[in-house]
C-alpha positions in Angstrom: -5.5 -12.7 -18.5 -4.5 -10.9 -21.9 -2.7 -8.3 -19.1 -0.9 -11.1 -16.9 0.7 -12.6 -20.4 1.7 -9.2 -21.7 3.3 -8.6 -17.9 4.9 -12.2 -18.5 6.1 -11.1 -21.9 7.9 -7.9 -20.6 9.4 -9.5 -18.2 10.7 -11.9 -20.4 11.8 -9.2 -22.6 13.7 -7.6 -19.7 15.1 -10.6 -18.0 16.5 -11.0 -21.5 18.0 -7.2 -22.1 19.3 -7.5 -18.4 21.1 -10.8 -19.3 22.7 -9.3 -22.4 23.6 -6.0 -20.1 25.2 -8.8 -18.0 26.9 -10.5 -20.8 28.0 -7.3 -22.0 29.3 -5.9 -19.0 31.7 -9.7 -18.2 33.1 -9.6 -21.9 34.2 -6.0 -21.2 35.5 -6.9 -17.9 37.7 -9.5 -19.3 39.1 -7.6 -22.2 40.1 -5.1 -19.7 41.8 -7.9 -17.4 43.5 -9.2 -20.7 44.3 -5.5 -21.4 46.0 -5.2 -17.9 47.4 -8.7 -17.9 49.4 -7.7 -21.1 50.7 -4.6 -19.6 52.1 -6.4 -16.7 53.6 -8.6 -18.7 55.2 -6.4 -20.8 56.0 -4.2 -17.9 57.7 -7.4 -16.3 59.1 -8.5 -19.1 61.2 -4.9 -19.6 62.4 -4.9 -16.3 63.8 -8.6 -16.5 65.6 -7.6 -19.8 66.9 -4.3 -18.5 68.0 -6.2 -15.3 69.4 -8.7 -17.6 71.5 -6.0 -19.4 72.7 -4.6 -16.2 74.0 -7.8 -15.2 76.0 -8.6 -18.1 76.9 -5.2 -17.9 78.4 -5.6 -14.4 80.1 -9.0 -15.7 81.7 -7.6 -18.7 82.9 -4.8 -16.7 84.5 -7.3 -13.7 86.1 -9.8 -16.8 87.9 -6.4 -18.4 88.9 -5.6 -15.1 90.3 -9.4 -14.3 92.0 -9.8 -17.6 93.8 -6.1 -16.8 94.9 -7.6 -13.6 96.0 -10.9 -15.1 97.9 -9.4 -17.8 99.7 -6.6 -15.2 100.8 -9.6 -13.0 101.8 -11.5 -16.1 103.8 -8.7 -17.6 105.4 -7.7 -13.8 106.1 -11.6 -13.7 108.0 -11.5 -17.2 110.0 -8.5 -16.3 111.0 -10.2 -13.2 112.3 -13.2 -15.1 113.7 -11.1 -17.4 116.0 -8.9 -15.5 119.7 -9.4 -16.3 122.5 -8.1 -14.1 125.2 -5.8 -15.2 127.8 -8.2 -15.8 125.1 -10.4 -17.9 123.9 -7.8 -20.4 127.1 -6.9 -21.0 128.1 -10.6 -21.5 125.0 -10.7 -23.9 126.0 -7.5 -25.8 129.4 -8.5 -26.7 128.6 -12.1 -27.6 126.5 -10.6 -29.9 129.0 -8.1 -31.4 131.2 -11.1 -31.8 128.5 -13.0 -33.5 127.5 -10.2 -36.2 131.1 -8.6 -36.8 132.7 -12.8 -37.2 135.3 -12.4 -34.3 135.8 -15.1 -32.2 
């Protein structure tokens, strides 16, 4: 009998260090999921940022190059408008000369 209850015992025991082995074992299972998880994250979490940055990249790039257009069509648009014919300028010129010199 006193053998049966020592056998029960040790099992017990065993049963017991198994489950803590198990225990064990789970808790260092999740902090390595955790510990993966956190690099993934961090991993995705780079790449959306450096896409980010490329994009606004791209779109600061594309504005500069829409406001260079804009302003070359503007300023081709203003020297249109401003071109004066011979005759013009030299209307302009000597209405001017009049104007600074006092003769009418």
């Amino acid at each position: 009998m006193r053998d049966v209850i020592q056998k029960m015992l040790e099992a017990e025991t065993e049963a017991k260090r198994v489950a803590q082995a198990a225990d064990a074992e789970a808790e260092r299972l999740v902090a390595e999921a955790r510990a993966e998880t956190q690099a993934a994250v961090q991993q995705a979490r780079e790449a959306a940022k450096a896409e980010a940055e490329r994009i606004v990249a791209a779109t600061v790039q594309h504005a500069e190059r829409e406001k260079q257009e804009r302003l070359a069509k503007a300023t081709a648009e203003i020297e249109a408008a401003a071109m004066l014919d011979e005759a013009t300028l030299r209307g302009a010129v000597e209405a001017t000369v009049r104007t600074v010199c006092g003769s009418p």
